[in-house]
DSSP file (Angstrom, degrees, kcal/mol; ACC not computed):
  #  RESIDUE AA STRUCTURE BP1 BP2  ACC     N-H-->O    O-->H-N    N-H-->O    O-->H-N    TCO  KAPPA ALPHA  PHI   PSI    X-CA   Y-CA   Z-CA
    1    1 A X              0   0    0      0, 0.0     0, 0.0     0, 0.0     0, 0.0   0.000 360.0 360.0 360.0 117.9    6.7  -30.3   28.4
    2    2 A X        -     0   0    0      1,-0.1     2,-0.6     2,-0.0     0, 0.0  -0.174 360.0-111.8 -72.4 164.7    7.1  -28.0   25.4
    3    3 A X        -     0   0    0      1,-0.0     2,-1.2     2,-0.0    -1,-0.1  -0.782  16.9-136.6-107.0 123.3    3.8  -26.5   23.9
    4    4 A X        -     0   0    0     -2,-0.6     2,-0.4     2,-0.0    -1,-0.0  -0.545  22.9-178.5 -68.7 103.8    2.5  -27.5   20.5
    5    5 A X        -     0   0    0     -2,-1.2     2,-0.4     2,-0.0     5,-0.0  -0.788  28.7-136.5 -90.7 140.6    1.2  -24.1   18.2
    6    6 A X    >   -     0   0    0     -2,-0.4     3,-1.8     1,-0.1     4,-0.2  -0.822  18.5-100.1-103.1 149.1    0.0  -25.5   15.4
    7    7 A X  G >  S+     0   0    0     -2,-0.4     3,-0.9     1,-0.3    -1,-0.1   0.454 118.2  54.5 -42.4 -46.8    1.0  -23.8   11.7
    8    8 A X  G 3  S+     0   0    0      1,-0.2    -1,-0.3     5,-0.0     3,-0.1   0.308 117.9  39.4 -48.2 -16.4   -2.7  -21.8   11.2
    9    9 A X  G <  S+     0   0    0     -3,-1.8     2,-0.5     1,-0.1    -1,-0.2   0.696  91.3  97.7 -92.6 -29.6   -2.2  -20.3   14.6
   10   10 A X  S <  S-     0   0    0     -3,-0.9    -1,-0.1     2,-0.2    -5,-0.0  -0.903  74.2-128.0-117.1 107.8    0.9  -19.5   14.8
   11   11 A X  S    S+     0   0    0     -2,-0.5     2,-0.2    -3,-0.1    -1,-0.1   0.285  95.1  61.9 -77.6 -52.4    2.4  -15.8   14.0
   12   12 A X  S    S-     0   0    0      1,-0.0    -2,-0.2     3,-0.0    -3,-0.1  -0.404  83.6-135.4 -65.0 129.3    5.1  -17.0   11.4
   13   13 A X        -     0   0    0     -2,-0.2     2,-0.3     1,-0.1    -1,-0.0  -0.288  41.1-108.2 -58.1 179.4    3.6  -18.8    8.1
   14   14 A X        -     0   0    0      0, 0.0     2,-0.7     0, 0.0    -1,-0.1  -0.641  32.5-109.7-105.4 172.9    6.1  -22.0    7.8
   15   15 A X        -     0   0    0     -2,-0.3     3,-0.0    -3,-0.1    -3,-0.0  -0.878  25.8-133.0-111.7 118.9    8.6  -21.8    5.0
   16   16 A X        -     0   0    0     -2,-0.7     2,-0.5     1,-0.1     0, 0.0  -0.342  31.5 -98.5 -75.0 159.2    8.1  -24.2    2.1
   17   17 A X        -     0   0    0      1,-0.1     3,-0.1     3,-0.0    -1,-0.1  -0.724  45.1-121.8 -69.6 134.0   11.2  -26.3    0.7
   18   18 A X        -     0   0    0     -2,-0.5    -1,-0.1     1,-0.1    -3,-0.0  -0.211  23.7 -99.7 -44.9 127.8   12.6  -24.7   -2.2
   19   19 A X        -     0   0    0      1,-0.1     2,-1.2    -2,-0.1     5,-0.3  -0.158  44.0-101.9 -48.9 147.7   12.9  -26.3   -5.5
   20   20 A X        +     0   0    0     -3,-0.1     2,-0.4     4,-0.1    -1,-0.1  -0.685  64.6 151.2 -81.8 117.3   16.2  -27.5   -6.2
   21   21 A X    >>  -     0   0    0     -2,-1.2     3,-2.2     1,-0.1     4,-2.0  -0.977  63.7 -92.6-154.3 131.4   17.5  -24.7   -8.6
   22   22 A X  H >> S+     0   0    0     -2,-0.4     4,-3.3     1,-0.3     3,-1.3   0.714 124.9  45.1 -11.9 -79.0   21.3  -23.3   -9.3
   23   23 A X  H 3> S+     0   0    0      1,-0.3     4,-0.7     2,-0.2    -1,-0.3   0.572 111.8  45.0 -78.9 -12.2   20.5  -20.6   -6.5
   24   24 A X  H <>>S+     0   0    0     -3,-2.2     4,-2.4    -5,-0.3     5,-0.5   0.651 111.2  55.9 -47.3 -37.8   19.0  -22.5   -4.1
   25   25 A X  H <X5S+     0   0    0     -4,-2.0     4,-4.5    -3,-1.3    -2,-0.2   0.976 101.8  53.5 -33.0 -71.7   21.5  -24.6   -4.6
   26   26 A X  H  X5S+     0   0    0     -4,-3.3     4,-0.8     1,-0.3    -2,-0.2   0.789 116.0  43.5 -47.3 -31.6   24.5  -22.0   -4.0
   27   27 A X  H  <>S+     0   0    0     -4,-0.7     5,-5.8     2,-0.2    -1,-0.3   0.712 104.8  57.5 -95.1 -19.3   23.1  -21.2   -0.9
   28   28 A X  H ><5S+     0   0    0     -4,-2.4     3,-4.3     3,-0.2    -2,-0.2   0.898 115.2  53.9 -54.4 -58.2   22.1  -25.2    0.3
   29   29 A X  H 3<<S+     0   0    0     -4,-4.5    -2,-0.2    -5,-0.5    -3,-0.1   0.765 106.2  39.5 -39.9 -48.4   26.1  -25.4   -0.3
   30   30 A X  T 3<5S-     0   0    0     -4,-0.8    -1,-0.4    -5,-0.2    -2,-0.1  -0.084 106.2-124.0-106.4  28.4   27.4  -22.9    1.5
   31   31 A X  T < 5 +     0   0    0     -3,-4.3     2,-0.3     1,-0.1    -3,-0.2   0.948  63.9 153.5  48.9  53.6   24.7  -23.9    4.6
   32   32 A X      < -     0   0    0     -5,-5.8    -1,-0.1     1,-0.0    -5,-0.0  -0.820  54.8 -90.2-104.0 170.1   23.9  -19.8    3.9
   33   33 A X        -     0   0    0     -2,-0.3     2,-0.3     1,-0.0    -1,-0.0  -0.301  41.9-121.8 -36.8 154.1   19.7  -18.7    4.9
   34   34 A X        -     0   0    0     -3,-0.1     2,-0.7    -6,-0.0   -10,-0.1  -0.715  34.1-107.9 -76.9 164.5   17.8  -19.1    2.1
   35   35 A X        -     0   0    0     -2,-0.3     3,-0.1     1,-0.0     0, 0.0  -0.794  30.6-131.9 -84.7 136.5   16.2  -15.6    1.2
   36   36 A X        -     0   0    0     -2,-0.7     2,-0.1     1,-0.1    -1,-0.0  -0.137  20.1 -98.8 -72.5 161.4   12.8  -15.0    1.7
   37   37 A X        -     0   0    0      1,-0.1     2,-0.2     0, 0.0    -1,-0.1  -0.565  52.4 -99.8 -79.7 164.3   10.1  -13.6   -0.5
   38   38 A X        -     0   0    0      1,-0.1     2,-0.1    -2,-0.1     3,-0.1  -0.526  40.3-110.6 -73.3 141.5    9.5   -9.9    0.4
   39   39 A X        -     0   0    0     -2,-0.2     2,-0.2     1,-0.1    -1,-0.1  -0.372  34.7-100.9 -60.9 147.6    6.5   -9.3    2.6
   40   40 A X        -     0   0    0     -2,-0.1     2,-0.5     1,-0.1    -1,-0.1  -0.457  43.1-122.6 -61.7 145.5    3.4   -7.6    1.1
   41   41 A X        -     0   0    0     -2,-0.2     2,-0.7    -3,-0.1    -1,-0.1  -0.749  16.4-135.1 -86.2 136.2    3.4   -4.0    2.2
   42   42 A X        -     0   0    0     -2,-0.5     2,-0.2     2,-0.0    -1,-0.0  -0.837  13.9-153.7-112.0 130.3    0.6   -2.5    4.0
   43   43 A X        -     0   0    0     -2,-0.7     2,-0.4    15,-0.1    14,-0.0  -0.640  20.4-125.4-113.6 141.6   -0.8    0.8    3.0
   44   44 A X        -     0   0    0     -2,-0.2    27,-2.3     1,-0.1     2,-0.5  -0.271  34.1-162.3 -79.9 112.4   -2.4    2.8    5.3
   45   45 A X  E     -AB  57  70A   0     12,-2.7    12,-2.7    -2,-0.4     2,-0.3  -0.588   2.0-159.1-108.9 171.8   -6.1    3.7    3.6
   46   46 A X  E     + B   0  69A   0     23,-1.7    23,-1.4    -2,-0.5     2,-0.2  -0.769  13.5 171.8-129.8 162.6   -8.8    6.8    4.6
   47   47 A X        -     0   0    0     -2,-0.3     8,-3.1    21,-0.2     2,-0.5  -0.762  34.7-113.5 171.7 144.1  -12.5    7.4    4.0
   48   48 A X  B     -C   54   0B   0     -2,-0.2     6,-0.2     6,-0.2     5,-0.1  -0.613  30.1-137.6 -95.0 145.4  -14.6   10.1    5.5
   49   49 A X    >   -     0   0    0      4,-2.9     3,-0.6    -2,-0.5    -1,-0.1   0.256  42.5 -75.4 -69.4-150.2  -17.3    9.2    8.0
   50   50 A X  T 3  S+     0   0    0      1,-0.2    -1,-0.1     2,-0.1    -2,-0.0   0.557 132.6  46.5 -84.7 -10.0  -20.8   10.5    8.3
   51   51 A X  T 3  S-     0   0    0      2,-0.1    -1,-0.2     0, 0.0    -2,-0.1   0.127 122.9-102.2 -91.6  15.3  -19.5   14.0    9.9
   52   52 A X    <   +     0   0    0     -3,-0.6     2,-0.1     1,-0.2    -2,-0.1   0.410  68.8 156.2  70.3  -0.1  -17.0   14.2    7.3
   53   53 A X        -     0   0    0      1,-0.1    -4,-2.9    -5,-0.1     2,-0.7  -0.358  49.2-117.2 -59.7 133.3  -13.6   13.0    9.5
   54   54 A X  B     -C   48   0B   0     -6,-0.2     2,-0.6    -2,-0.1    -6,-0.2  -0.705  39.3-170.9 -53.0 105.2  -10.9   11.7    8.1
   55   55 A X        -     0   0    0     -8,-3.1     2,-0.5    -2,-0.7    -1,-0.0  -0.887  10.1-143.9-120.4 135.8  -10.6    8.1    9.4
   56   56 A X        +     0   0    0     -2,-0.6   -10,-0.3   -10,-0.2     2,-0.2  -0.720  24.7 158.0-103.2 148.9   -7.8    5.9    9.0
   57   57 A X  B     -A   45   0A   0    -12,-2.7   -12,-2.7    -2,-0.5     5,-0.0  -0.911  48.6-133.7-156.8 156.4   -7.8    2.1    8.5
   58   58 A X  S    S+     0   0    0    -14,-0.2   -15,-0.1    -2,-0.2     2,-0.1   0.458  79.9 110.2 -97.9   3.2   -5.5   -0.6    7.0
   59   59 A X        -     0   0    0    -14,-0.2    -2,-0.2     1,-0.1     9,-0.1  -0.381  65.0-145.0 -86.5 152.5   -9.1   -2.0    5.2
   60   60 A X  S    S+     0   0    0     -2,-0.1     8,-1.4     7,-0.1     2,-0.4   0.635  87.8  47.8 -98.1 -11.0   -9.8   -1.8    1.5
   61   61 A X  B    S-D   67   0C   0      6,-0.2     6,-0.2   -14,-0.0     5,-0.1  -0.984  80.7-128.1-128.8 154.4  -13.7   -1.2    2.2
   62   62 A X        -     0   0    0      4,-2.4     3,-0.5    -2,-0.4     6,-0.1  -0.254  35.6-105.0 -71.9 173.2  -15.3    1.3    4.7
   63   63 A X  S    S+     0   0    0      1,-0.2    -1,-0.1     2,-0.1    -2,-0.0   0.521 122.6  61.1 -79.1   6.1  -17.8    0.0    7.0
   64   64 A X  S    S-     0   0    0      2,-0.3    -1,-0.2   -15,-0.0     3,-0.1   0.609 118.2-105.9 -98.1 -36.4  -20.2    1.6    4.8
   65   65 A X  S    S+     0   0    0     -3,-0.5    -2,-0.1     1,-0.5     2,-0.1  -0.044  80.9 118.2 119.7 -30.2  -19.4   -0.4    1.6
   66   66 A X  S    S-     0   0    0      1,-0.1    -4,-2.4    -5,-0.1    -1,-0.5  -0.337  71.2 -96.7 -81.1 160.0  -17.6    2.2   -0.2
   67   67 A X  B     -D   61   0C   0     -6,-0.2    -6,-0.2    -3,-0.1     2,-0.2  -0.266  36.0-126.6 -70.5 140.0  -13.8    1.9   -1.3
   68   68 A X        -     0   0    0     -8,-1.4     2,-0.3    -9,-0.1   -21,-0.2  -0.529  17.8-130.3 -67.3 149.4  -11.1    3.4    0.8
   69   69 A X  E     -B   46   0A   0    -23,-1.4   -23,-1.7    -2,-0.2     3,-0.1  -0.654  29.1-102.9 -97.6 152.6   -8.6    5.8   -0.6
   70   70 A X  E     -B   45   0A   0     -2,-0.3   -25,-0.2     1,-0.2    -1,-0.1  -0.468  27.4-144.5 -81.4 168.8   -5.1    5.4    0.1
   71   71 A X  S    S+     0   0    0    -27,-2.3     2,-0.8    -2,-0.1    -1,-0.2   0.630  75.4  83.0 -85.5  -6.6   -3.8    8.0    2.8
   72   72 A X  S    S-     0   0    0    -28,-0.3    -1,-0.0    -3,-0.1   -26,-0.0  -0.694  77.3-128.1-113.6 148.2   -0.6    8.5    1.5
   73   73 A X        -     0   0    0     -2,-0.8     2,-0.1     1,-0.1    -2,-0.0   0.085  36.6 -75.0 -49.8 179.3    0.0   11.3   -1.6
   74   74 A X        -     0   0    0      1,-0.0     2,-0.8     0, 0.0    -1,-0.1  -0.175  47.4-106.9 -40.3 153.7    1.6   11.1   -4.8
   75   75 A X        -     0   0    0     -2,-0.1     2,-0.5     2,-0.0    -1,-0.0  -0.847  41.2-136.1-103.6 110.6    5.3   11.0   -5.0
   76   76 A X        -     0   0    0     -2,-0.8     2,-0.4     3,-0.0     3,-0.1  -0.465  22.1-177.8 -75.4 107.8    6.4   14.6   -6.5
   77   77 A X    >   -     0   0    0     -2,-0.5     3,-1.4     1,-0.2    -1,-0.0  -0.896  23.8-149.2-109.9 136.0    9.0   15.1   -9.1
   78   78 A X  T 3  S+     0   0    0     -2,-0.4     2,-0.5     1,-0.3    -1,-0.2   0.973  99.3  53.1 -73.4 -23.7    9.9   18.5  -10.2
   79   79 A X  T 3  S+     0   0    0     -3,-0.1    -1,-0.3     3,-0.0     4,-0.1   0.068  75.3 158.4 -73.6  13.5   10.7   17.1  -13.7
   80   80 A X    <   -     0   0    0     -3,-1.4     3,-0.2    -2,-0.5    -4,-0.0  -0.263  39.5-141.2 -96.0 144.3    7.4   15.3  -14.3
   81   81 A X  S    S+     0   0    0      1,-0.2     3,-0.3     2,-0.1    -1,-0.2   0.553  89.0  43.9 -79.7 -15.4    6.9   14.8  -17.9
   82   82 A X        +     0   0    0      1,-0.2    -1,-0.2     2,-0.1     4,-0.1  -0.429  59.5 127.9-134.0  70.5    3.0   15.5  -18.0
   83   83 A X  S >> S+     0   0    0     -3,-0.2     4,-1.4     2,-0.2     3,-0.7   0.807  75.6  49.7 -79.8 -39.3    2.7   18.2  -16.1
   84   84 A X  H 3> S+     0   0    0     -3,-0.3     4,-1.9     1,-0.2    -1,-0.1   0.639 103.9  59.0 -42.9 -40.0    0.8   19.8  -19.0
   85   85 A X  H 34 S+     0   0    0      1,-0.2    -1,-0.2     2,-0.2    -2,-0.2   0.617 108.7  39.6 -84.3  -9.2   -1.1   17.2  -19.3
   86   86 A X  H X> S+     0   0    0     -3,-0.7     4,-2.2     2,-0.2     3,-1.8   0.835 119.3  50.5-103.1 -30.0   -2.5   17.4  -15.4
   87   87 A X  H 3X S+     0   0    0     -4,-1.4     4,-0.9     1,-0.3    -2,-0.2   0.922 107.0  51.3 -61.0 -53.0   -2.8   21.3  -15.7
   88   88 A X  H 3< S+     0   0    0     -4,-1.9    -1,-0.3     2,-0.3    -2,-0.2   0.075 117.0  38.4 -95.8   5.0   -4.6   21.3  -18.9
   89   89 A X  H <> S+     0   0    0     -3,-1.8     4,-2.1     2,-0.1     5,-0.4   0.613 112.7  54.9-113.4 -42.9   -7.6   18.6  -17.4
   90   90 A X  H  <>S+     0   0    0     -4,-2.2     5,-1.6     1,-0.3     6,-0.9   0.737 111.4  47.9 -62.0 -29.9   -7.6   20.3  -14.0
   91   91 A X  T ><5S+     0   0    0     -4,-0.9     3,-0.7     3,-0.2    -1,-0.3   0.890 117.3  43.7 -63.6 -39.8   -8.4   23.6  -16.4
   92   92 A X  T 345S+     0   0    0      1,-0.3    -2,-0.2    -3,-0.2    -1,-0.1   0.738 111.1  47.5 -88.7 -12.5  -11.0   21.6  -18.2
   93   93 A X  T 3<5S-     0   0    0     -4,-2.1    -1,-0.3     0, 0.0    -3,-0.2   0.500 108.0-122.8 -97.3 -16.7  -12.8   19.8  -15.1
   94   94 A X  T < 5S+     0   0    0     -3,-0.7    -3,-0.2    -5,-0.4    -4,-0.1   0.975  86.4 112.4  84.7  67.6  -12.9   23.8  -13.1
   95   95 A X      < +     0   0    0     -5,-1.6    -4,-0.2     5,-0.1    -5,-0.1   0.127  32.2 112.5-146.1   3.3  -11.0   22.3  -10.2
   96   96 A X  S    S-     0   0    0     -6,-0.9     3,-0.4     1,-0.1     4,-0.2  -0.369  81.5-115.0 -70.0 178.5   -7.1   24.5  -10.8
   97   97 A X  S    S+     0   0    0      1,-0.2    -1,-0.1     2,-0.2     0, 0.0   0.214 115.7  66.6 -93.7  19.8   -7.2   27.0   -7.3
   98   98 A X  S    S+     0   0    0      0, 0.0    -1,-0.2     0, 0.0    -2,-0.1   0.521 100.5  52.5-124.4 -38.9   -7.5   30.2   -9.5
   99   99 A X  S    S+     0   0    0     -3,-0.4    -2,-0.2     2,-0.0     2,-0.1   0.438  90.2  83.8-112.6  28.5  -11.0   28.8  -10.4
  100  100 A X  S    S-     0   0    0     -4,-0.2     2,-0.1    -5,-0.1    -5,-0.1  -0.468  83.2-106.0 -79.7 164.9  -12.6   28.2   -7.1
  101  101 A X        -     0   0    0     -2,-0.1     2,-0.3     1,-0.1    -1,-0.1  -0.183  43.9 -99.7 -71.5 176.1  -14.5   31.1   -5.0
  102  102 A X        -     0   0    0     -2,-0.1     2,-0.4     1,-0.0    -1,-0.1  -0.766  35.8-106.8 -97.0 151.5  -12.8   32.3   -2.2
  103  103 A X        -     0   0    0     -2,-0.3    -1,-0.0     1,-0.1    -3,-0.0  -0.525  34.0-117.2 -69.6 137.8  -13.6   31.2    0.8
  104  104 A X              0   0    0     -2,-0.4    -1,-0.1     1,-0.1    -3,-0.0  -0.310 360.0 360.0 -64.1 171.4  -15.6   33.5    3.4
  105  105 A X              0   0    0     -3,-0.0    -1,-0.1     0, 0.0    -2,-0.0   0.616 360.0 360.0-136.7 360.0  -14.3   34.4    6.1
């Protein structure tokens, strides 16, 4: 006797019929897959705890209430056009590595 999972349980969402439209069409025609929408991506996010660890979570709030950051950097180009522009706030906020202490040691 096969076993019913019903759609709200069951790992796959179902796939609605497609409007009839030229490309849906082309591909009803030649009995090809239809294509699917792209899944959302899920980005990995961080927040420090109450001892200061790094913990990572796929959640957009900490258990604390405050927003997670995401974990993964910026994407680095040597050509970036406002390079000036990040130098020249990072001078104005005190934060470039030239105007920090040194650390003890």
């Amino acid at each position: 006797m096969p076993c019913f999972i019903p759609d709200s349980i069951s790992h796959q969402a179902p796939h609605p019929l497609p409007l009839q439209t030229p490309l849906t069409s082309f591909f009803l025609l030649r009995r090809l897959p239809l294509p699917r929408p792209a899944a959302a991506a899920v980005l990995l996010q961080c927040y420090e705890n109450e001892r200061g660890e790094g913990v990572y979570t796929l959640q957009k709030v900490a258990p604390d209430g405050t927003p997670t950051r995401l974990a993964h950097p910026a994407h680095f180009s040597p050509d970036d056009k406002f390079s000036w522009h990040h130098v020249a706030l990072k001078r104005r906020f005190g934060v470039l590595l030239t105007q920090r202490s040194r650390p003890l040691l």
